[in-house]
C-alpha positions in Angstrom: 72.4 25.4 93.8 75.6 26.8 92.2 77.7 24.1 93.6 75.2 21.5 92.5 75.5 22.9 89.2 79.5 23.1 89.2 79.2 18.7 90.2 77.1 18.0 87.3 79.6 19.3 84.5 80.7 17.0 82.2 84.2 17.8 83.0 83.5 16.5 86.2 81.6 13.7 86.1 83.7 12.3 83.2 87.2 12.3 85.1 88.5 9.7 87.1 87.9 9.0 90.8 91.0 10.4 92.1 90.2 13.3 89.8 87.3 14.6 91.6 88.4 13.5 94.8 91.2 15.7 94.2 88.8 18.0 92.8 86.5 18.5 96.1 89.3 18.3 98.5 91.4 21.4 96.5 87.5 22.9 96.3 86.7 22.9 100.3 89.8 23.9 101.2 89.7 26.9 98.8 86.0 27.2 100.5 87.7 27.2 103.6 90.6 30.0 102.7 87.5 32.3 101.3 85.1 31.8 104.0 88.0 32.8 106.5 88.3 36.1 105.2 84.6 36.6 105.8 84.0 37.0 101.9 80.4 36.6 100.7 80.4 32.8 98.8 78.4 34.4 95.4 77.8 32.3 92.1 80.7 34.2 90.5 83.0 33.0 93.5 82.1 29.4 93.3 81.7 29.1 89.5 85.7 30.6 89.7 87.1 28.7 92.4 85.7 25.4 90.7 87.0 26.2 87.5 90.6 26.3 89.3 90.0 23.4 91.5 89.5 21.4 88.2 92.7 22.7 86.6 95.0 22.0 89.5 93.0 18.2 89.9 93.5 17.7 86.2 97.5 18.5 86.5 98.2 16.6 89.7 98.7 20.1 91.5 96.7 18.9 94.8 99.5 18.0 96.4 100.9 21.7 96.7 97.0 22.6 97.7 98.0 22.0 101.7 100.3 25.2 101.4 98.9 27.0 99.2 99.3 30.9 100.0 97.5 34.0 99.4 99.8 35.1 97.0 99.4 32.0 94.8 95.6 31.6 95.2 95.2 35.3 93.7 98.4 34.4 90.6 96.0 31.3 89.9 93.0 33.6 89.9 94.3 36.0 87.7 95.9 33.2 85.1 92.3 32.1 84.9 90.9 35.4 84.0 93.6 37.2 82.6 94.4 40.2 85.0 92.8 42.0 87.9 91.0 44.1 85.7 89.3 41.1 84.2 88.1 39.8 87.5 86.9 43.5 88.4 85.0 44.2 85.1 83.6 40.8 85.3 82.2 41.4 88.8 80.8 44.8 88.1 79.3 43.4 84.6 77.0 41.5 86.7 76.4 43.8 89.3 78.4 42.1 92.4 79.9 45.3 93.5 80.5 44.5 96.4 82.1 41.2 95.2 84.4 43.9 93.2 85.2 45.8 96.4 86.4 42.9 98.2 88.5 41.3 95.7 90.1 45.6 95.2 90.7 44.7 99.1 92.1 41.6 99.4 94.2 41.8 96.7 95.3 45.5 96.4 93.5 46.5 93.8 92.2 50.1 94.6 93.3 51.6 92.0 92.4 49.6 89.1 88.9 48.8 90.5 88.2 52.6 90.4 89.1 52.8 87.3 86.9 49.6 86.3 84.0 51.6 88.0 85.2 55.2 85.9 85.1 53.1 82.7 81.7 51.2 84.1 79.9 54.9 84.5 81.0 56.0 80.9 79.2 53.1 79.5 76.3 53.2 81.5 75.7 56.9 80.8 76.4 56.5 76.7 73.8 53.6 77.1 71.4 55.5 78.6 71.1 52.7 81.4 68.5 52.5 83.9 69.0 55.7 86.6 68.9 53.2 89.6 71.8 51.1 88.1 73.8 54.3 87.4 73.3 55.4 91.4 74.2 51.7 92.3 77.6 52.2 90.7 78.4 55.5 92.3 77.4 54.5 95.8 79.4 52.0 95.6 82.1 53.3 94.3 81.9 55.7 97.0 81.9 52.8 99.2 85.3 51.9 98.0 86.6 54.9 98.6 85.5 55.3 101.7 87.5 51.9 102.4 90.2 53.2 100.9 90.8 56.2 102.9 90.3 53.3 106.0 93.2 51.5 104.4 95.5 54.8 104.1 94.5 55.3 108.0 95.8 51.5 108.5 98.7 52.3 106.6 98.2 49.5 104.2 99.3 50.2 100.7 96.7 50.7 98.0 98.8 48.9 95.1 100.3 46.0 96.6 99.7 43.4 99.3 102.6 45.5 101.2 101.9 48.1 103.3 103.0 52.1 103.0 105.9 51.6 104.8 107.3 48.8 102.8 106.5 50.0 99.5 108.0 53.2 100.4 111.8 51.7 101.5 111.6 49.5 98.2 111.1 53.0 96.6 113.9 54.8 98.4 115.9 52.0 98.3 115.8 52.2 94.4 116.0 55.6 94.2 119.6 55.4 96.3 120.6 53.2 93.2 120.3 56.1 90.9 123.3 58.2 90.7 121.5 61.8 90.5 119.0 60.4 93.5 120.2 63.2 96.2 118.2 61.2 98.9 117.3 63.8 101.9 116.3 61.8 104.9 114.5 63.8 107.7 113.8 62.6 110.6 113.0 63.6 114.3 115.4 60.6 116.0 118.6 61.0 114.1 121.7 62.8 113.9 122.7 65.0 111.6 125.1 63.2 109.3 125.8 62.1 105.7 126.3 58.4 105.0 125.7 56.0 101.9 125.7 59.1 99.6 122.4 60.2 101.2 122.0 63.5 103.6 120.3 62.1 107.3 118.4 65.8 108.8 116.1 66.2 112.1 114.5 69.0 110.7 112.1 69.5 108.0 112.3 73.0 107.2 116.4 72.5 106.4 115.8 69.3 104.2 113.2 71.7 102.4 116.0 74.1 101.8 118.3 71.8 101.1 116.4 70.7 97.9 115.2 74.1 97.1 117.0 73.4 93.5 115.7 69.7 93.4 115.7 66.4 94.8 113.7 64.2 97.0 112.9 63.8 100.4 112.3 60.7 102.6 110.0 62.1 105.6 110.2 59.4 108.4 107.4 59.2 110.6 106.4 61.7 113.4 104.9 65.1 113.6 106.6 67.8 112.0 105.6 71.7 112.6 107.1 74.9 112.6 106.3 78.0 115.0 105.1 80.3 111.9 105.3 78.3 108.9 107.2 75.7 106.1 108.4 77.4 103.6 108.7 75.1 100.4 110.6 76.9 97.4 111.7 75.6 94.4 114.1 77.3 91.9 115.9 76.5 88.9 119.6 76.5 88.6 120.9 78.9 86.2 121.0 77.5 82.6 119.4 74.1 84.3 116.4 71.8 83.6 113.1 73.0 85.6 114.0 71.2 89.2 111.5 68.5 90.9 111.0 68.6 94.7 109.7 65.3 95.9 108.7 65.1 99.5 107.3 61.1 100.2 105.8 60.3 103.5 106.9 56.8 105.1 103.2 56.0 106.0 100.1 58.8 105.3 98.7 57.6 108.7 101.8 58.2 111.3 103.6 61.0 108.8 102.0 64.3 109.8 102.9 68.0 108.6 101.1 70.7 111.1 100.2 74.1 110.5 101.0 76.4 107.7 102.7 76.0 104.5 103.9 78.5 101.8 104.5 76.9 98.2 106.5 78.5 95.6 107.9 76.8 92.6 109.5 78.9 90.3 110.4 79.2 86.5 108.5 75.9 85.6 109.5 74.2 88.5 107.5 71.3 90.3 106.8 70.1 94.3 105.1 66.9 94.8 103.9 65.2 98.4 102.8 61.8 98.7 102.0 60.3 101.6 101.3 62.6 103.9 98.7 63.8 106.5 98.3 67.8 106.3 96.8 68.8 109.6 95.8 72.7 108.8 94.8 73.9 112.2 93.7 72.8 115.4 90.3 75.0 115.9 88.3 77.2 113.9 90.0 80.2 115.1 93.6 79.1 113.8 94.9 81.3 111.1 96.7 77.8 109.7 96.3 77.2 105.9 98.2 75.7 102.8 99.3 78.8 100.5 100.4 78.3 96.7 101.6 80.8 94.7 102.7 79.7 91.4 104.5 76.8 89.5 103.0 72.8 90.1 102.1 71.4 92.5 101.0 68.0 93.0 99.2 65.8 95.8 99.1 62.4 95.5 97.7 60.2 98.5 97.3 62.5 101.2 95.1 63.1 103.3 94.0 66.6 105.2 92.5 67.2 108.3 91.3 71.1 108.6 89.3 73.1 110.9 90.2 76.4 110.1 87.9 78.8 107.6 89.5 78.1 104.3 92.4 75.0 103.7 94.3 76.3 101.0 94.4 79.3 98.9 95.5 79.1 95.4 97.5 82.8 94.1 97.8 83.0 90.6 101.6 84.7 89.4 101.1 88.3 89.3 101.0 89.5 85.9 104.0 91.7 84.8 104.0 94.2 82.2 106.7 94.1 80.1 107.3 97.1 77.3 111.4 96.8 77.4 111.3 96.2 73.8 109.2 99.2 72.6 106.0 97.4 72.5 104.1 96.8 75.7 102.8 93.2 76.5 102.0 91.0 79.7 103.0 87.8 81.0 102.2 85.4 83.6 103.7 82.1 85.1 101.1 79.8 85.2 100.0 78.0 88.8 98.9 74.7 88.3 97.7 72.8 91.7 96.6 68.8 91.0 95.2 66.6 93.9 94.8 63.0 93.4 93.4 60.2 95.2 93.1 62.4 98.4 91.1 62.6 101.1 89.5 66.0 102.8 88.3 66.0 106.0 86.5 69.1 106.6 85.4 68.1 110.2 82.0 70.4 110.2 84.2 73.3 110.5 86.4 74.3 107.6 84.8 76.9 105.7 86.5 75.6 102.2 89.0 73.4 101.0 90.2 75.6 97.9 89.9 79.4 97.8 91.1 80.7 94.6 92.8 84.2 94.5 93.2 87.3 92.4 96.8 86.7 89.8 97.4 85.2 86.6 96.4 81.8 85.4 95.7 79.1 87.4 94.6 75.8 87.1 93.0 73.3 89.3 92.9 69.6 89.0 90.8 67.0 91.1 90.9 63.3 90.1 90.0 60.2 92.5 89.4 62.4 95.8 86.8 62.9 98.3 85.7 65.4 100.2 83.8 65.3 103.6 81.6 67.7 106.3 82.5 71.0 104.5 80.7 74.3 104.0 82.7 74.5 100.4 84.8 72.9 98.3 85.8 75.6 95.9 85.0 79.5 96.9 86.3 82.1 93.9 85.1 85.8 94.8 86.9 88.6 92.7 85.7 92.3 93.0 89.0 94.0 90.8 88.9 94.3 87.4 91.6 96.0 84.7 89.8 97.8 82.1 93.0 96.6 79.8 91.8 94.5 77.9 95.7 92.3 77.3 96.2 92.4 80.9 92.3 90.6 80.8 93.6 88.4 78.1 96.4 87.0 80.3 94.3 85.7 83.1 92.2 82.5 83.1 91.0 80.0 85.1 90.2 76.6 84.5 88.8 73.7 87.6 88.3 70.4 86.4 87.0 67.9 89.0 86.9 63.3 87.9 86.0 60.2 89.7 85.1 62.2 93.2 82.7 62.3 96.1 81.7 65.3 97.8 80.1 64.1 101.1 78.2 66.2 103.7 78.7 69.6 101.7 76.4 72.8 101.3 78.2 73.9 98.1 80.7 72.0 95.9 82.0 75.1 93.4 80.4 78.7 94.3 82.5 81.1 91.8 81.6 84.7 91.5 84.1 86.7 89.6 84.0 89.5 87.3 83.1 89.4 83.3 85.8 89.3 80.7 88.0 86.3 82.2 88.6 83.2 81.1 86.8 80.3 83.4 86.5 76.9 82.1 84.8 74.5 84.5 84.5 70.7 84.2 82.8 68.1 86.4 82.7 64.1 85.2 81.5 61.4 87.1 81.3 63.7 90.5 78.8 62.8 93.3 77.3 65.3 95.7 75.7 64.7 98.3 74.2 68.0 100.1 73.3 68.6 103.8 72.5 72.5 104.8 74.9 74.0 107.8 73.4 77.3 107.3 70.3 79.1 106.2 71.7 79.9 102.6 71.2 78.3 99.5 72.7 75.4 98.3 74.4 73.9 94.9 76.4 71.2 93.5 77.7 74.3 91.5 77.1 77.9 91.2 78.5 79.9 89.0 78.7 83.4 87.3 80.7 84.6 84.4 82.2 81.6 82.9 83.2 81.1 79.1 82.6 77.2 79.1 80.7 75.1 82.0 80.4 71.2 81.6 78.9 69.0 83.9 78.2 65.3 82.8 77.9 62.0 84.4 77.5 63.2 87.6 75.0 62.3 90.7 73.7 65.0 92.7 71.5 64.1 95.6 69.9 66.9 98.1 69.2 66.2 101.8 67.0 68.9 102.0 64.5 71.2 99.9 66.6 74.7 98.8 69.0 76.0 96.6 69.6 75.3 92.9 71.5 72.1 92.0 73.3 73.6 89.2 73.4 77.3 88.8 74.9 79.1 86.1 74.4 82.8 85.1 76.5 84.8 82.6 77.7 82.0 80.7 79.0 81.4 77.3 78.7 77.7 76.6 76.9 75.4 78.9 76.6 71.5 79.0 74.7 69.6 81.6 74.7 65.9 80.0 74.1 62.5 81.2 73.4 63.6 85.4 71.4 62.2 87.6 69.6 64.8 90.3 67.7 64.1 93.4 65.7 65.1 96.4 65.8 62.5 99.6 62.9 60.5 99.1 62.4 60.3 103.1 61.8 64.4 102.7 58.4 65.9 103.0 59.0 68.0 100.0 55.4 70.0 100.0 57.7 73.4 101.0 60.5 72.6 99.1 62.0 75.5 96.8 65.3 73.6 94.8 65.9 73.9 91.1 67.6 71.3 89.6 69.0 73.9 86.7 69.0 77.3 87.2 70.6 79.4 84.2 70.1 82.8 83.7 71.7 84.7 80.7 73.4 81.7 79.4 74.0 82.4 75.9 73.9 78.4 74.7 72.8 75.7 76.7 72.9 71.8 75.3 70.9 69.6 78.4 71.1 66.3 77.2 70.0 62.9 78.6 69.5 63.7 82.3 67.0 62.4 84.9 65.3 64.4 88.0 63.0 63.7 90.4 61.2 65.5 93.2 62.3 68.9 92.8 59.9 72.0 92.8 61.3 73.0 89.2 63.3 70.8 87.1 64.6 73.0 84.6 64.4 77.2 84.8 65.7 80.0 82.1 66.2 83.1 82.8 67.0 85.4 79.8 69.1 83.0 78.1 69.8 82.2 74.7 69.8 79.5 72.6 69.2 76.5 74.8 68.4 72.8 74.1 66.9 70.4 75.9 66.4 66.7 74.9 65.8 63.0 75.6 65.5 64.3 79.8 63.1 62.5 82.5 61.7 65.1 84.4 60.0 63.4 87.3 57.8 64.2 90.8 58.4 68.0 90.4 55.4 71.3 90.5 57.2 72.6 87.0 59.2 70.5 84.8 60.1 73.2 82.6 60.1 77.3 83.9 60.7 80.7 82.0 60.0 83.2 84.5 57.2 86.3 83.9 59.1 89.0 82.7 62.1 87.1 81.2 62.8 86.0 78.0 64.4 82.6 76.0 65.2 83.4 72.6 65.4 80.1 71.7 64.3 76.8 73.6 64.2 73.2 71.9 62.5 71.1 73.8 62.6 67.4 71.9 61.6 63.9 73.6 61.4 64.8 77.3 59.4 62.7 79.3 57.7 65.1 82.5 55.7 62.8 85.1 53.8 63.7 88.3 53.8 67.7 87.8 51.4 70.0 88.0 52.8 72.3 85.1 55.3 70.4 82.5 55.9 73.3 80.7 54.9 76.7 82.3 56.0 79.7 80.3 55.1 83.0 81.4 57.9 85.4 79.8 58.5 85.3 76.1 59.6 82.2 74.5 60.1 81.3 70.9 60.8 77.6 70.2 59.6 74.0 70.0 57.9 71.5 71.5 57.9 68.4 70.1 57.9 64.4 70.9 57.4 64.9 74.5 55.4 62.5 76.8 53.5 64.1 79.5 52.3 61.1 82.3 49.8 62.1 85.2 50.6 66.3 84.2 47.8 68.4 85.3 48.3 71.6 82.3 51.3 69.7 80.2 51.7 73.0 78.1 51.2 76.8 79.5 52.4 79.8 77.7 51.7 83.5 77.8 52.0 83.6 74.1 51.5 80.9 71.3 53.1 83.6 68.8 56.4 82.2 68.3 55.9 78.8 70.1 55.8 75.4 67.8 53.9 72.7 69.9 53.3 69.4 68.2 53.5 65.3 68.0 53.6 65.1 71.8 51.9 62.8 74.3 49.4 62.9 77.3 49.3 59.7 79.3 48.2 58.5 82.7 50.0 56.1 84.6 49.5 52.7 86.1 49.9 53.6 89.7 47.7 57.0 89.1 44.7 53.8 88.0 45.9 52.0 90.6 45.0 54.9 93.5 41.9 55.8 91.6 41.0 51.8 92.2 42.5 51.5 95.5 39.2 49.9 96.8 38.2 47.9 94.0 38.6 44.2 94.8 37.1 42.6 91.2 39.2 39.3 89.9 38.5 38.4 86.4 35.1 39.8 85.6 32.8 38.8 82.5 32.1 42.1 81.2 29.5 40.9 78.9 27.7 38.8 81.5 28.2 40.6 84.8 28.2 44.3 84.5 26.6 45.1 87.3 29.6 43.8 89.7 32.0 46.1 87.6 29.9 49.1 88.3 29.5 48.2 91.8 33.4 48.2 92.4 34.1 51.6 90.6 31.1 53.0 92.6 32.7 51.9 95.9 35.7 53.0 94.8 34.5 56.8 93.9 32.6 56.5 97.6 29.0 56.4 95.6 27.8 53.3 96.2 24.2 54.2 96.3 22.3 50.7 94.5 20.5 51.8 90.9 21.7 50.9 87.2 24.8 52.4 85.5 22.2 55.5 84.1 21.8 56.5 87.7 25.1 56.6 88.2 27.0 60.6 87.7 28.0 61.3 84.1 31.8 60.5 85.2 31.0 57.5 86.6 29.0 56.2 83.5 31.6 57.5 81.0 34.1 55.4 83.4 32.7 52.2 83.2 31.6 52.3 79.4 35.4 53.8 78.7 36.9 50.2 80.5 34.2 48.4 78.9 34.9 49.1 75.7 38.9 49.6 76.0 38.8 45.6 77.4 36.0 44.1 75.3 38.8 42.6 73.2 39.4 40.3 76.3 35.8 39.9 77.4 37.7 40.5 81.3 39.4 42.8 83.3 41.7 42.2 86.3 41.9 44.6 88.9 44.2 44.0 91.5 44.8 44.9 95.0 47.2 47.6 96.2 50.0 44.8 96.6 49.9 43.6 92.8 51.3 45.0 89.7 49.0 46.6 87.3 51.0 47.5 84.9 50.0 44.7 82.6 46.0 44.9 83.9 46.2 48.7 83.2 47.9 48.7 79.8 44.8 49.8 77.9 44.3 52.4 80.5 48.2 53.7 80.1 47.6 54.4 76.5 46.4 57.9 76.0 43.0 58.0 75.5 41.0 61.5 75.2 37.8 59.7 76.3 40.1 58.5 79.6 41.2 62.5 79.6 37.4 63.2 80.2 37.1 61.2 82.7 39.9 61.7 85.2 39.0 65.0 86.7 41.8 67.7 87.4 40.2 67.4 91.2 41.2 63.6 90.9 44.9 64.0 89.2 45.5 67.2 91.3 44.6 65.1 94.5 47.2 62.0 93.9 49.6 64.8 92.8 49.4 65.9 96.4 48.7 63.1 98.4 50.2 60.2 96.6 53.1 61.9 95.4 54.0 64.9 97.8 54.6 67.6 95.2 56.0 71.3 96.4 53.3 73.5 96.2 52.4 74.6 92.7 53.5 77.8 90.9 51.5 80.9 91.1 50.0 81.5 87.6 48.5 84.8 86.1 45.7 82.9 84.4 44.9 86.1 82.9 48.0 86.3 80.6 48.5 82.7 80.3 46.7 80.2 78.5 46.8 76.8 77.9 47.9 75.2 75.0 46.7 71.6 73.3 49.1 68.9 72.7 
């Protein structure tokens, strides 16, 4: 159909015979070049190659067609559409993704088709698209990471049509050019010599030295180790600029560092690896691991392999106290650690990739990475504290995770420190996906005594039923914006006991546009303060909305959230004072339950019942297009058969429900003078609209027996919330 379409153009059919023989010929052997490569021949890829063929017809090109090389196919592609990040965005616009990822592959466009994808996510979370297209763009951008790290382990090059190894002699090759260059060149199968103004070493741990004040190092490939460990230190000359140590693989797949390392860059000083597979141990029981203890360092396409308890551990600069001039201050050098566009493999035995330890201030930076088959990614425990309130002042701590996957981990970020330090956490456009290797709870994060947490635009899905999705206690500031949360549909989730937020004494709380489903307790508050909740979809859980008995919120704004298939929407047993306002509740047993109505502002909210709750309370009912008027007693056979009382008699004999039931769909279809009730197979969305709308004489008649039963059979909720009835009541919407 799309090439029919293409033939009929005017710009076809109106050109001359040679013109569109040219035309087809140029177009099947294009067809021919694509189809090769195993591509998928989409709409979009027809539509485009047509649009060349006619250009090149048109020009009397389809003579050079015969020869015509990748290279030029993909330069005529991109002069029709601008750039590779026009083809990308166009692709992901409408929704070929994995049209994107193969055009990222064949023409080396990783990197600016993640970035398509990071810009994609922004605008689909500020449009408050639909949650299934939001997932659809972060599995598959997962996808194309995952074919990413394939391409590092092929030793292609992620940038460019060359592989690693030639993009990284073109590098060298211009760095010799430069005159401060200082070019080291290790490697295993040469002599020691100097030649071409560059230094040629068999040994990594002298090239390391040699550079200790700056420069950069070519690392051919092999396997380089030492017996204890590499000791990489950078230091600044005196009076000099802050030096640079630059240590480039050849390829990340053949260029291997074993064992231990020990990082120090000093006085503002900077060590960067790219290219390079970090092998941290070869069991669980090797003491192996990565250690950095101050200045920057930097990762950049490298990927680690670790079986040993905990990867690397981050050491913040000690802080010195300094009263030399009368007055007694502290300082600290800062550590600063980045990783980008790496790969972790935790191979179902390393403990954690990042452990952060006791020092001075430290910051950690993830962009573009993924992490995979890990207990942790980030572990922070501190048990010391300084009662000095300066020395306090000088340590901080700030993580800030972008753009990665967290694959087949119990817990992303677990950080327990003490109060009084400085923690800023941030997580954007992360996805989680959480598997259990131990009996403990589980979270996307977890964390106590922070001054600012912000998590948005992130996709958290559970592969089994416990633990807290987001945790937070002893917070400052908290913003949980724009996520999507949730539980394996394939999961019997009747015992499940997750949280998808769990604060508790969070001073300020701002839960914005997020969407949930089939957890036991969307959202629960634990002696927090002023929290806000709005324009959430709270779906499939027991309690959308918990404040625990003996706990208080002083103040909880909860504004347009939509709860559906629960059997509490909002259950608060502590003390609460607040709103409740514009909220829908759809197929909610008790939508509002409090222990006191004293301080609690309930009003302009919604009770609905769904199409598919009608649909399974007419499961059995067969009736196409029925005369109301004229045929009433068909109707009331059906919903007899349906409620299993088909005894014979008139509608009066029927049970009070029963007769409310069909009078209710009588006179909420009279307008029509029919109603339509399909099978199990068809929509009902349109047939059921009247009985969508809330209706307090369709209240009445679904029992609590009726909605409580689909809750459990039809929509496997965990097992409701004990409830004091005695101090609770509930209250009217």
């Amino acid at each position: 159909l799309p090439l029919r379409k293409l033939f009929i153009k005017p710009k076809f059919r109106d050109g001359t015979r040679t013109i569109q023989e040219d035309f087809i010929k140029y177009f099947m052997m294009t067809l021919q070049k694509i189809l090769s490569k195993d591509l998928p021949m989409t709409d979009w890829r027809i539509r485009k190659i047509g649009e060349l063929a006619h250009q090149i017809s048109k020009n009397e090109m389809i003579n050079k067609a015969d020869s015509l090389t990748d290279s030029e196919l993909r330069s005529l592609l991109l002069n029709e559409m601008n750039s590779e990040e026009a083809v990308i965005q166009d692709l992901l616009a409408c929704g070929l993704f994995e049209d994107a990822n193969t055009f990222a592959l064949d023409y080396g466009a990783l990197e600016s088709t993640l970035v398509s994808y990071q810009m994609k996510m922004e605008e689909a979370a500020q449009n408050d698209s639909d949650s299934h297209w939001r997932m659809a763009l972060f599995n598959h951008r997962n996808g194309l990471l995952q074919a990413k790290l394939d391409a590092m382990d092929e030793g292609q090059n992620i940038d460019t049509n060359l592989n690693f190894k030639d993009k990284i002699q073109d590098y060298h090759e211009y760095l010799e050019k430069e005159e401060t260059a200082g070019l080291v060149i290790v490697n295993q199968k040469c002599e020691k010599k100097f030649e071409n103004g560059n230094f040629y070493l068999n040994d990594l741990q002298a090239g390391l030295k040699f550079c200790k004040h700056g420069g950069k190092v070519k690392l051919k490939n092999g396997v380089y180790f030492s017996a204890s460990h590499l000791d990489v230190t950078c230091s600044r000359k005196q009076n000099g600029p802050p030096p640079v140590i630059e240590v480039i693989g050849d390829s990340v797949n053949d260029c291997c560092v074993m064992g231990s390392l020990q990082i120090s860059a000093f006085d503002s000083s900077v060590v960067i690896f790219r290219n390079i597979k970090f092998e941290v141990g070869d069991s669980a029981e090797s003491n192996a691991s990565i250690n950095i203890f101050r200045g920057k360092v930097i990762f950049e396409n490298c990927i680690f392999e670790s079986f040993v308890n905990t990867a690397i551990y981050i050491h913040g600069a000690p802080v010195v106290k300094d009263d030399s001039s009368g007055e007694t201050y502290y300082k600290t050098i800062p550590t600063d650690v980045v990783m980008m566009d790496c790969f972790f493999e935790g191979l179902q035995s390393c403990q954690r990739a990042f452990s952060i330890e006791k020092g001075g201030k430290i910051n950690l930076s993830v962009k573009r990475c993924q992490f995979n088959e890990m207990y942790s990614v980030v572990s922070w425990f501190q048990a010391d504290m300084c009662e000095d309130p300066e020395y306090v002042a000088q340590q901080s701590v700030s993580i800030r995770m972008e753009d990665s996957h967290f694959n087949d981990i119990q817990d992303g970020l677990r950080i327990v420190c003490l109060p009084l330090r400085s923690l800023e956490v941030s997580l954007e456009r992360c996805s989680f996906n959480l598997v259990l290797y131990s009996e403990s709870q589980s979270s996307a994060v977890d964390v106590n005594n922070a001054s600012k947490v912000k998590i948005q635009n992130c996709l958290v899905k559970l592969n089994h039923t416990q633990g807290s999705a987001i945790k937070l206690s002893n917070i400052s500031l908290a913003t949980i914006e724009q996520n999507i949360l949730q539980t394996d549909p394939q999961l019997a989730k009747r015992l499940s006991t997750s949280v998808f937020v769990n604060l508790s004494k969070v001073c300020k709380a701002d839960i914005i546009r997020n969407w949930c489903q089939g957890l036991r307790i969307g959202m629960k508050f634990s002696d927090c303060g002023d929290v806000n909740v709005c324009n959430c979809d709270l779906l499939n859980s027991s309690v959308g909305v918990y404040v625990a008995k003996n706990s208080f919120t002083s103040s909880l704004r909860l504004e347009k959230v939509n709860m559906q298939s629960a059997f509490n929407g909002v259950l608060l047993e502590g003390t609460v004072s607040g709103t409740i306002s514009s909220c829908t509740f759809c197929d909610v047993l008790i939508p509002v339950m409090t222990s006191s109505t004293d301080n609690l502002k309930v009003s302009d909210n919604q009770k609905k019942f769904s199409s598919d709750l009608m649909k399974h309370l007419h499961s059995d009912a067969k009736v196409k297009q029925v005369d109301l008027q004229d045929d009433k007693e068909t109707l009331q056979h059906a919903i007899r058969r349906e409620r299993g009382r088909d005894q014979g008699g008139d509608v009066q004999s029927a049970p009070g429900d029963i007769a409310k039931q069909l009078n209710l769909q009588v006179e909420s279809l009279s307008m029509n003078n029919t109603m339509e009730i399909e099978d199990e197979d068809t929509d009902l969305s349109t047939a059921n609209e009247a009985l969508v709308a809330p209706n307090d004489d369709l209240n009445s008649v679904i029992s609590d027996e009726d909605l409580k039963l689909y809750l459990i059979v039809e929509q496997d909720l965990p097992y409701q919330v004990s409830v004091d009835r005695k101090s609770t009541k509930i209250v009217p919407i």
